[in-house]
C-alpha positions as CSV (number, residue, x, y, z in Angstrom):
1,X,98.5,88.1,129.4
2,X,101.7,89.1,128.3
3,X,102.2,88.8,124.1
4,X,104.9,86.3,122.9
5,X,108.8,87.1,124.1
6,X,107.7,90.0,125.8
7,X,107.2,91.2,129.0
8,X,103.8,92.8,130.4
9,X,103.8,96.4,130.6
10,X,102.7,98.1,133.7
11,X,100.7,101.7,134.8
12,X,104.1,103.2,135.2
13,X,105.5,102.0,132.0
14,X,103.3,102.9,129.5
15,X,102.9,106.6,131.6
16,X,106.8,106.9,131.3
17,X,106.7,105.7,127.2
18,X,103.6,108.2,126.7
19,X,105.8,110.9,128.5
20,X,108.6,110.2,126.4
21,X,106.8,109.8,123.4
22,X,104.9,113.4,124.1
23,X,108.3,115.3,124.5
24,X,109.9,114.0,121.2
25,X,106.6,115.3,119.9
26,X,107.0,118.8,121.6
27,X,111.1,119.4,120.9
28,X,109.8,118.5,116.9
29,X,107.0,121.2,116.7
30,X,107.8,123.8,114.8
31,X,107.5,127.8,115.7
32,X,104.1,127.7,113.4
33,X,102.7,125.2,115.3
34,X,103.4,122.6,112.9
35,X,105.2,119.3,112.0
36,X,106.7,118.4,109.0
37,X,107.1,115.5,106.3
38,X,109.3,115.1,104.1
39,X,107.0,113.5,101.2
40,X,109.7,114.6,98.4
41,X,113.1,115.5,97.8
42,X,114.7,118.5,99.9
43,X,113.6,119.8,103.2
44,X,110.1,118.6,104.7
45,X,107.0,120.5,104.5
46,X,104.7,121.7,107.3
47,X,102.5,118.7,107.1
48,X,98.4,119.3,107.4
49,X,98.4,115.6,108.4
50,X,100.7,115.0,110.8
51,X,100.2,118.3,112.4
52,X,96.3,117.1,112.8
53,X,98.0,113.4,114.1
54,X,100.5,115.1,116.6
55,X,97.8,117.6,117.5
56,X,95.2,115.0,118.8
57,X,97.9,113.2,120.6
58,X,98.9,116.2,122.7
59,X,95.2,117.4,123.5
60,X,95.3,116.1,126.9
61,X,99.1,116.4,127.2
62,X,99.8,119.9,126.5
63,X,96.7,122.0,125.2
64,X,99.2,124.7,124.6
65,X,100.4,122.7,121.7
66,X,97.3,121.2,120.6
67,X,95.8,124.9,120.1
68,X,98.5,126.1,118.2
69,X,98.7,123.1,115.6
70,X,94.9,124.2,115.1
71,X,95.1,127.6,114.6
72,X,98.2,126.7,111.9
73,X,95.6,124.2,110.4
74,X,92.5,126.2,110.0
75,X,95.0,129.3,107.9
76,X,95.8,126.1,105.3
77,X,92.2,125.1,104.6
78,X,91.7,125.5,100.4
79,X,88.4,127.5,99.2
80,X,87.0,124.0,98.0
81,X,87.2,123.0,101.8
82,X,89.7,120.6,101.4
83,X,93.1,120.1,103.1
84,X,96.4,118.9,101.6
85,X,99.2,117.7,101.4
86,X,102.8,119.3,100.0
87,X,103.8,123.3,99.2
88,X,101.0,122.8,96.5
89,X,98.4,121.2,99.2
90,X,97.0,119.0,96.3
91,X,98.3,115.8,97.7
92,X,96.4,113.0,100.1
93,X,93.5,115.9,100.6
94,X,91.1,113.4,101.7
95,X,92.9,111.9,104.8
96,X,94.1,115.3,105.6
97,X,90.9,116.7,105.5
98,X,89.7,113.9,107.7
99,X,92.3,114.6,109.9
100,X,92.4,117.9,110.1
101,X,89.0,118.2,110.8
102,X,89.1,116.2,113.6
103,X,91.6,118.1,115.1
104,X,89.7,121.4,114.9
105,X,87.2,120.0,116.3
106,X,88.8,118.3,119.3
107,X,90.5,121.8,119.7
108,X,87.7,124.0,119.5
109,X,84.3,123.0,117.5
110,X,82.6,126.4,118.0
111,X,85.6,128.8,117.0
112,X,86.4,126.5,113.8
113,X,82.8,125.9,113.1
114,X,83.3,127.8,109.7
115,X,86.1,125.5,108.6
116,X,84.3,122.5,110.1
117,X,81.7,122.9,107.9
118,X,83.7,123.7,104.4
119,X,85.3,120.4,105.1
120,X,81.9,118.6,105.4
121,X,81.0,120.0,102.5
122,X,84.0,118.8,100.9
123,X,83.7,115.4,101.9
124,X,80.1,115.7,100.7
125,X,81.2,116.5,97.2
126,X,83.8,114.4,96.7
127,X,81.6,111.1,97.9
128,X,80.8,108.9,94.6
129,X,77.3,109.6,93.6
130,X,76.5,106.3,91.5
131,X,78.1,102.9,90.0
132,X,80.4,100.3,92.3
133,X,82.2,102.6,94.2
134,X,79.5,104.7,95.0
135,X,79.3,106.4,98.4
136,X,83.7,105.9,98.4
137,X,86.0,108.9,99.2
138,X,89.1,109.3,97.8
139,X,88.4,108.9,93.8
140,X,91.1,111.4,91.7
141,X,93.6,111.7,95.1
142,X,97.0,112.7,94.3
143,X,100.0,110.8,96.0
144,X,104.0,111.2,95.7
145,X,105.5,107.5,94.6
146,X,109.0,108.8,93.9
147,X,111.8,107.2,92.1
148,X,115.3,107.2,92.8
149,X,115.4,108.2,89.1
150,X,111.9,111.2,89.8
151,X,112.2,111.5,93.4
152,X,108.9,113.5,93.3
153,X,106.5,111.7,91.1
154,X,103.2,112.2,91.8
155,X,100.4,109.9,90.5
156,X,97.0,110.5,90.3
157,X,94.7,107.4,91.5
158,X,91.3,106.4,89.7
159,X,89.0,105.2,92.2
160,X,87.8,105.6,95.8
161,X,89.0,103.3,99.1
162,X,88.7,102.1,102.4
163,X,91.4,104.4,103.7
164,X,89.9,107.6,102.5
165,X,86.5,106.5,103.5
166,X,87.6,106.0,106.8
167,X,89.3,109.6,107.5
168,X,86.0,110.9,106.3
169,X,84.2,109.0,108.4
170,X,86.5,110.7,111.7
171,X,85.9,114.4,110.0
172,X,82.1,113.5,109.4
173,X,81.5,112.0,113.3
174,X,83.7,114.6,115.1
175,X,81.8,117.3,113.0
176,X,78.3,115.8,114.4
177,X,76.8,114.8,111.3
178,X,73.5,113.3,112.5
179,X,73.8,109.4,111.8
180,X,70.2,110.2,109.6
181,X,72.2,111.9,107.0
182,X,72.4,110.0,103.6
183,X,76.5,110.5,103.8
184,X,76.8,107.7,106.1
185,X,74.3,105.4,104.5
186,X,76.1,105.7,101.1
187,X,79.6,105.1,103.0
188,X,78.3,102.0,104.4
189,X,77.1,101.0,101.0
190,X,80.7,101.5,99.6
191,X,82.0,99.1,102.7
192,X,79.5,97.1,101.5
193,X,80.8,96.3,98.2
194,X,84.1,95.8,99.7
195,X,83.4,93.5,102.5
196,X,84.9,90.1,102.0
197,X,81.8,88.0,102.3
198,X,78.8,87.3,100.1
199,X,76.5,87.4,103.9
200,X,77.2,91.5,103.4
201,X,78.8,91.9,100.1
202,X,75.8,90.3,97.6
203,X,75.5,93.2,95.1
204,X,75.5,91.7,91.7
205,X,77.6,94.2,89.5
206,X,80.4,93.5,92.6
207,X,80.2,89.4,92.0
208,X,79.7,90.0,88.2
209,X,83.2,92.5,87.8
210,X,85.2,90.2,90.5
211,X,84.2,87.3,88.5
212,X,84.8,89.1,85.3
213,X,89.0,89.8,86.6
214,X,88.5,86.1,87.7
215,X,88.4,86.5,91.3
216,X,85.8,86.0,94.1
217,X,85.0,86.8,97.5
218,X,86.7,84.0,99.7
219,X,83.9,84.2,102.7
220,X,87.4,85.4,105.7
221,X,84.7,88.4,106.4
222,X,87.2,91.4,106.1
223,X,87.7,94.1,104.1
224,X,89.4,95.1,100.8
225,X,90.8,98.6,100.7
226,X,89.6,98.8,97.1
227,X,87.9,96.8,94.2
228,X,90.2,98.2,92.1
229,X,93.3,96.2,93.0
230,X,91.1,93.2,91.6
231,X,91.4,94.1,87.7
232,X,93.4,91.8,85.1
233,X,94.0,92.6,82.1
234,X,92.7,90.5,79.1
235,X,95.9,88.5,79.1
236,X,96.1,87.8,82.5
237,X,92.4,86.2,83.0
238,X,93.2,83.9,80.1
239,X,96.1,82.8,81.7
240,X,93.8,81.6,85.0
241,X,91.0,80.2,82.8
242,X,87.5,79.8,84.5
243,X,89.3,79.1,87.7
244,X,88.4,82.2,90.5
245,X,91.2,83.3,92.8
246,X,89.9,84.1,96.4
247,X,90.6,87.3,97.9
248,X,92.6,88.0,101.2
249,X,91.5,90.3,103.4
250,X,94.1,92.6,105.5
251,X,94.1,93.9,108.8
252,X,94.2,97.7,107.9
253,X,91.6,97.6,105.8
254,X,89.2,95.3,107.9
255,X,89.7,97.7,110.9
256,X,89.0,100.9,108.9
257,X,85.6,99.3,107.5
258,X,84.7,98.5,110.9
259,X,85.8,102.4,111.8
260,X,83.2,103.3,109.5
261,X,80.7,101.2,110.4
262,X,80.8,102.2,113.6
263,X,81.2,105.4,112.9
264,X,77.9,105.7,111.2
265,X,76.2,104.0,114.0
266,X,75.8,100.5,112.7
267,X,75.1,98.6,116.1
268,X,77.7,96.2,117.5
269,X,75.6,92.9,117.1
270,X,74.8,94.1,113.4
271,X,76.2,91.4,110.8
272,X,78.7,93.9,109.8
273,X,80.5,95.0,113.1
274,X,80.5,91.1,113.9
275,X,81.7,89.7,111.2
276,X,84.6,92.3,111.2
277,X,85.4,91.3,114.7
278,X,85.0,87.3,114.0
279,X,87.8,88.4,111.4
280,X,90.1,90.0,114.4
281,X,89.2,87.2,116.0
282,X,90.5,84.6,113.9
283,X,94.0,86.7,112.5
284,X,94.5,89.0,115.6
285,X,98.5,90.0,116.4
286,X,99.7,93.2,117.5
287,X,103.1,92.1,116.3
288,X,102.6,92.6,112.5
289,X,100.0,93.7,109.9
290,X,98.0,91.0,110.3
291,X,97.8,89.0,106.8
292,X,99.6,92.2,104.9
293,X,102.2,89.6,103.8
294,X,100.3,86.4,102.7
295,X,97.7,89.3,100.7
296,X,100.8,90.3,98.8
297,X,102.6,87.3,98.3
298,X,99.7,84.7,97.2
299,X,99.1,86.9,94.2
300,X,100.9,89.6,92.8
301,X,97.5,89.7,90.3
302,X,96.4,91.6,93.3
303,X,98.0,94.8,91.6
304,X,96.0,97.6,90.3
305,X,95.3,97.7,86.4
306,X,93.2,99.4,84.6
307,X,91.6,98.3,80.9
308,X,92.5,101.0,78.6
309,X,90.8,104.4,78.8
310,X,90.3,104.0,82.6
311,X,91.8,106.4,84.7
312,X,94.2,104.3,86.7
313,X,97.1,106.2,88.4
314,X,98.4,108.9,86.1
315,X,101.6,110.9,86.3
316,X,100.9,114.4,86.7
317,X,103.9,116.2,87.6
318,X,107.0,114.4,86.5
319,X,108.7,117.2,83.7
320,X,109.9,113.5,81.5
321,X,106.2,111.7,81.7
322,X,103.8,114.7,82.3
323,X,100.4,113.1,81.9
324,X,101.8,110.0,79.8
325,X,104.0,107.1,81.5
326,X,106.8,105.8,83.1
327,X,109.7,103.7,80.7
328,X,108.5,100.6,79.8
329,X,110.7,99.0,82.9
330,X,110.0,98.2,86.4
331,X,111.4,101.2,88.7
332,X,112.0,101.0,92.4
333,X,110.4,103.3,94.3
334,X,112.1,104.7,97.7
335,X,108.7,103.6,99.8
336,X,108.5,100.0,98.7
337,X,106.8,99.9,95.2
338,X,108.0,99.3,91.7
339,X,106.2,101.2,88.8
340,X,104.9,99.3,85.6
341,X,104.6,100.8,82.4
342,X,100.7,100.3,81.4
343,X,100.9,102.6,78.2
344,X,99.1,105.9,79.0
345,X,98.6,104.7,82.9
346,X,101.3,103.4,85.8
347,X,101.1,100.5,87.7
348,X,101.8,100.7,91.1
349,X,103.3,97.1,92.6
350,X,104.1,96.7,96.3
351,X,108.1,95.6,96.6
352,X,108.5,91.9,98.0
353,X,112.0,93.3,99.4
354,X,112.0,94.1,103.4
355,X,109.1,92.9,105.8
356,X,105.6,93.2,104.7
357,X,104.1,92.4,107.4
358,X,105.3,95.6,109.2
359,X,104.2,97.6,106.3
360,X,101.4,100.2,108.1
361,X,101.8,98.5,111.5
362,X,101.2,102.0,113.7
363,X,98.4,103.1,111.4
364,X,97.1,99.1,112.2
365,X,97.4,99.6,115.5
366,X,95.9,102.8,116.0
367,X,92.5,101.6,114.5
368,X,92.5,98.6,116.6
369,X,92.8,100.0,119.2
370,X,90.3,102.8,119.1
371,X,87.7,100.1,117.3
372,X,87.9,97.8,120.8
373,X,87.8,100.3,122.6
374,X,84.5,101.6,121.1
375,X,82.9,97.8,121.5
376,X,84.4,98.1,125.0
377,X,86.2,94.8,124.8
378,X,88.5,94.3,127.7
379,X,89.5,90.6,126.5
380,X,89.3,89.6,123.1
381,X,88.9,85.5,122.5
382,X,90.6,84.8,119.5
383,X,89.4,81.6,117.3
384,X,92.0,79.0,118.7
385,X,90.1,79.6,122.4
386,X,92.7,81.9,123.9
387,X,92.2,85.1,125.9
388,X,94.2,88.3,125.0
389,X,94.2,91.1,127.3
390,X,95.3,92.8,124.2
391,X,95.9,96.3,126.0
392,X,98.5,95.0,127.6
393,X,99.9,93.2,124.8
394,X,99.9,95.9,122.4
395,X,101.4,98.5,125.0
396,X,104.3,95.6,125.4
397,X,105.1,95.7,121.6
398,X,104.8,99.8,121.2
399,X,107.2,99.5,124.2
400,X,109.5,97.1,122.6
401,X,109.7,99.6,119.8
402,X,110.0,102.4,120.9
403,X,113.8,104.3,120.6
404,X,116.2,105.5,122.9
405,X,114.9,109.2,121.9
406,X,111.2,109.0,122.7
407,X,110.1,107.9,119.1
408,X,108.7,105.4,116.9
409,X,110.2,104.5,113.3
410,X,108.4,101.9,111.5
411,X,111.2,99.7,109.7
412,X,109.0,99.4,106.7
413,X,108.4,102.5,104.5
414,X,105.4,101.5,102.6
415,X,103.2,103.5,104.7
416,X,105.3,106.2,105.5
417,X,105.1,105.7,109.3
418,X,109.2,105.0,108.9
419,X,108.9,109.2,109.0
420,X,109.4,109.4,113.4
421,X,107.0,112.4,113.2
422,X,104.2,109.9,111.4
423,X,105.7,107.2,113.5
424,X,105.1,108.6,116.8
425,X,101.7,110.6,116.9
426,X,99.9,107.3,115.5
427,X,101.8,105.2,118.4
428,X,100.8,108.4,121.1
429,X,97.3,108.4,119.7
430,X,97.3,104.2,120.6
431,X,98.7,105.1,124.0
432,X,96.2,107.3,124.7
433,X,93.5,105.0,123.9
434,X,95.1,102.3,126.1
435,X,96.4,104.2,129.4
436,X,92.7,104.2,130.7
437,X,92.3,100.8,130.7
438,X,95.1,100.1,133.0
């Protein structure tokens, strides 16, 4: 079934793209084996994660490659474990860490075993031992928001999410944590308290904070990235009254819950794997980030704040705001956001400008199609009765988008994936999944 507009892809096609796409990736690998990003202002930096992305792709391409983007990996690994981001490696360590471990141990499990298991241990210390978030990933990460004003601001972000979870949850799987281990029980507790549905999501301090911010969980069955971006401040819930303002799931973050789930060996008839799916099921597109748009747009109250002596997202490295804030003005950020002043914190906002609904499309698609291919769907019959042979449909759109040169360049920035290097291993790490199912 061919999507929308555009034609169906066959064997040959998608061989030829995943060709192409594999030789942009080789002429762009650098003499240490790695790739670079260029997360703030000057030249890029080898990058830990898009070496681990391009890496994978190439496994069953070029080994060659493959091997000498691991052995480059395992010489960046930090004594706590962790890898990073940056020349300082202290940024995005948790999905770098995920990623990177997953590349050393597609590469080699028993040579890197050593670094394998730092990384667990990492992940194991960094997981949120008690309150809401507890058994997140990804609480304290450290992230570049530049201005055109402080090209490389970093903030510092409070609590855990869905996204971090889930590149743990590839590190933890790959490494062969035993599905008895209390990691994954405590990381589908945390997807728990972020699943969009009182049938999963019934623990009271959850319903008694969402309430408390005046919002509530709308029943769609998805997935938040994070309870945080539910907070009003005092001001804000007085404005709304008693009323409660139903959440709206997103595509990204539904599919990296059910990543997780699956991951930690929930089976595919449990409530949570189907209700994630009945989600897919009722929103599916491969065109755009399914319900990225009408999440941002129905509510910009769906911003992160924090009450006052909450961690929030801090600036930590700009030489005019060390450790305070930003100017008491809304600044534009080169990726798509705008920072708000909060007094000692900053607000991050997502830009209405450009397309939303593009904003993390590869990552999107990546995740959809590994998580099908796990359930071994072949068809997927969306809610309005229709059958979508969606391999073929999403192969059509990567096709569609990819450029003259081999590559993929996502128009929207938000998620960084505008970056051809980011672009192109997520979109050769799709193909891969989908070229045996033709």
């Amino acid at each position: 079934m061919a999507l929308d507009g555009v034609n169906s892809v066959g064997s040959a096609a998608i061989l030829e793209m995943r060709k192409r796409a594999g030789d942009w990736l080789l002429r762009h690998q650098g003499s240490s084996g790695a790739w670079g990003l260029r997360l703030k202002a000057g030249g890029p930096d080898p990058s830990v994660f898009i070496t681990s992305l391009s890496g994978l792709a190439l496994l069953n391409i070029d080994r060659a490659a493959a091997e000498r983007a691991a052995e480059w990996l395992a010489g960046e690994q930090l004594e706590n474990g962790a890898f990073g981001e940056g020349d300082s490696r202290r940024l995005y360590r948790p999905a770098a860490t995920g990623m990177g471990t997953w590349l050393l141990c597609a590469v080699d499990r028993e040579r890197y075993a050593a670094q394998i298991a730092k990384a667990v241990d990492y992940f194991r210390g960094c997981q949120e031992k008690e309150g809401m978030h507890r058994g997140g990933i990804g609480a304290g990460r450290t992230g570049v928001f530049g201005t055109p004003g402080h090209p490389n601001r970093e903030v510092t972000m409070g609590g855990p999410s869905i996204t971090d979870t889930m590149f743990a949850t590839a590190a933890l799987r790959h490494a062969g944590v035993a599905p008895s281990d209390p990691l994954w029980r405590e990381m589908v507790e945390y997807v728990h308290c972020c699943h969009n549905t009182p049938l999963i999501n019934n623990r009271p301090d959850v319903q008694e904070y969402l309430a408390d911010n005046r919002f509530c969980l709308s029943g769609d069955g998805g997935i938040l990235v994070t309870l945080d971006r539910y907070r009003r401040p005092p001001e804000a819930r007085e404005a709304v009254g008693q009323n409660l303002t139903p959440i709206i799931s997103t595509g990204l973050a539904t599919l990296q819950g059910m990543f997780i789930y699956l991951g930690a060996g929930l089976s595919h008839s449990s409530p949570e794997v189907t209700t994630t799916l009945d989600w897919l099921r009722q929103y599916y597109t491969v065109s755009e980030h399914a319900q990225y748009a009408d999440a941002l747009n129905f509510d910009f109250d769906q911003s992160p704040r924090w009450p006052k002596g909450h961690p929030g997202m801090t600036v930590t490295d700009d030489p005019d705001t060390q450790g305070s804030s930003v100017p008491a003005t809304r600044l534009k950020s080169s990726r798509g956001f705008r920072f708000v002043d909060r007094g000692d914190t900053v607000e991050i906002v997502p830009d209405r400008h450009g397309d939303p609904s593009q904003a993390g499309l590869y990552l999107y698609l990546w995740l959809m199609a590994e998580c099908l291919n796990e359930l071994e769907i072949k068809t997927l019959l969306t809610a309005d009765g229709r059958e979508h042979f969606w391999v073929n449909e999403m192969a059509s759109h990567l096709r569609s988008l990819q450029r003259p040169d081999g590559s993929w360049s996502n128009s929207n920035p938000q998620f960084m994936d505008n970056d051809p290097a980011l672009g192109t291993s997520l979109v050769l790490n799709s193909l891969n999944v989908l070229v045996p199912r033709f």
